[in-house]
C-alpha positions, 0 to 999 in steps of 0.5 A: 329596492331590488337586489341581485345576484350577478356577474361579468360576461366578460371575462376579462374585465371580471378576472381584474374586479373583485368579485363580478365586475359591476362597478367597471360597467357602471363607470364605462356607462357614465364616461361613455355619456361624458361624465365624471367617475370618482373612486379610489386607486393607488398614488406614485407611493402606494397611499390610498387616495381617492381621483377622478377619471373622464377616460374609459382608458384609466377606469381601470385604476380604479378597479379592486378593493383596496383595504386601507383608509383612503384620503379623499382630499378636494374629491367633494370640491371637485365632485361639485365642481362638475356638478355645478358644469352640468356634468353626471357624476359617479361617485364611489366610496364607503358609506361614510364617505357617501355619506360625508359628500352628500353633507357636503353639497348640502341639496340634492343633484339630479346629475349624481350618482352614488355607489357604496359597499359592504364595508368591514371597516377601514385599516391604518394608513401608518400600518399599511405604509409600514406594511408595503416598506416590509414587502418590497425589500427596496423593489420598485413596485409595479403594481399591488392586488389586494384580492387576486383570483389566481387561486379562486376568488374566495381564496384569493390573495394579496399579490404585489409586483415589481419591474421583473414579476411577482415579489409577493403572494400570499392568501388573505388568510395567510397573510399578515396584514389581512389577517389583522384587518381582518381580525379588527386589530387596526381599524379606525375608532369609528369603525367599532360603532359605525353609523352606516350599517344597515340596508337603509343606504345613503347611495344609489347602489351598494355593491359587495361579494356574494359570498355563500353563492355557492350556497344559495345559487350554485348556477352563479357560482363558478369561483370567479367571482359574484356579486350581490348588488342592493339598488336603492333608487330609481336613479340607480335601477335606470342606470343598473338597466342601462348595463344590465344586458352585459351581465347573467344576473338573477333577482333575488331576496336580500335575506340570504347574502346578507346572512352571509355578509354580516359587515353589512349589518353590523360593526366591527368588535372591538378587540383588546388586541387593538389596544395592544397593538398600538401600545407599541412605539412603532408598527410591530410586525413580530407582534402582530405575528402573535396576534393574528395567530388562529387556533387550527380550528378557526383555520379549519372554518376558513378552508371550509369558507373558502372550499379549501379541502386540500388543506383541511385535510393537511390540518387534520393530518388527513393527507393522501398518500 
């Protein structure tokens, strides 16, 4: 296995990734060979659910992280499908969900590739609903953005547009619905005691953030965005080779980015706010307010996470004058 640290030459195509526009490259690489790219992207109703493309023109949809449990409906089906056409397939998901389609086809396909990531868990389909009907206050939303870098990719927000501009933005560590997945109140149970931790992956590449880059590779770092890719097979390092030039990229040790990355690694806690929260009859925002609230020190480690001087000395009540 090799792993990488890395990033899109293209800036483009990076500001609209979630970190360094490596999956867009991939799947740009198999369309343009007449296959099949599968992933997850939004519906008419802003449900997560995963598609397929045969367009270089709709990769895009299929662009950013999108923090809520996908539905993948016939994707198995229509994975094997183009398959069994003699079609390269590129398939994207969380580890369980390669995991599942692999079970599913039951032997092995020369003509398929697989791409993971580092999953910190799956959040409610119900509470993300509840969450968008709260956020677009009746507008037609246009488009939303789990991770926008408009303020840096490790501070980055969840941005929500409608027909006449932005209607929404706030920093993950600022906004409601981030912060309780982040904080593991709504995952689903399976997430609490995940099978699929570890580097032993059942794809062909794992894709993830390079958070600490700025740590380990101050060269790769220039907050907007870096990738740390782990490539677990022959079949994935001749297609990681086939885009590599596309990239500045840097070999590296697994160690240090796993370090900082420990989703990868191990389970979500389970947390007692879990219970409380789904106590309710319905999706309680205010008591999710009550939840998700962090002591001024933990907001402190966050800023300091995130290099958000600024605002530590703002919480320390160290501002300039």
């Amino acid at each position: 296995m090799k792993s990488y640290a890395i990033y899109n030459k293209n800036y483009e195509v990076r500001k609209q990734s979630s970190s360094g526009g490596v999956f867009y490259e991939l799947a740009r690489e198999v369309i343009g060979k007449n296959g099949v790219v599968f992933g997850a992207k939004f519906d008419d109703e802003w449900n997560v659910i995963h598609g397929y493309t045969e367009s270089i023109e709709t990769i895009n949809d299929f662009l950013g992280s999108k923090y809520v449990q996908s539905s993948v409906g016939n994707c198995y089906k229509d994975v094997k499908k183009f398959l069994e056409s003699g079609k390269q397939c590129l398939f994207s998901g969380t580890p369980c969900q390669v995991a599942g389609l692999k079970a599913f086809l039951g032997k092995k396909y020369e003509n398929l590739l697989t791409i993971d990531f580092i999953c910190h868990g799956v959040p409610s389909r119900s509470v993300w609903r509840e969450y968008v009907e709260k956020i677009r206050n009746g507008s037609e939303i246009k488009s939303i953005n789990f991770r926008d870098k408009s303020i840096g990719w490790m501070q980055f927000s969840l941005t929500v547009h409608d027909k006449d501009g932005e209607i929404y933005t706030n920093a993950f560590n600022s906004d409601l619905y981030m912060k309780g997945f982040l904080q593991d109140i709504y995952l689903r149970p399976s997430c609490y005691n995940c099978v699929f931790k570890g580097t032993d992956r059942k794809s062909d590449i794992t894709l993830a953030d390079y958070w600490g880059v700025h740590l380990d590779l101050p060269e790769m770092f220039d907050d907007k965005g870096t990738s740390f890719i782990m490539v677990h097979t022959k079949s994935g390092q001749e297609l990681y080779k086939t885009i590599e030039e596309r990239f500045v990229s840097k070999e590296i040790k697994q160690e240090k980015p796993l370090s900082h990355n420990p989703a990868a690694l191990v389970s979500a806690k389970l947390s007692k706010k879990r219970r409380v929260f789904f106590e309710s009859d319905t999706i309680n925002f205010e008591l999710l307010e009550k939840l998700t609230r962090q002591s001024k020190f933990k907001n402190i480690l966050i800023c300091i996470f995130s290099k958000g001087r600024t605002k530590i000395k703002k919480l320390l009540g160290w501002d300039e004058k």
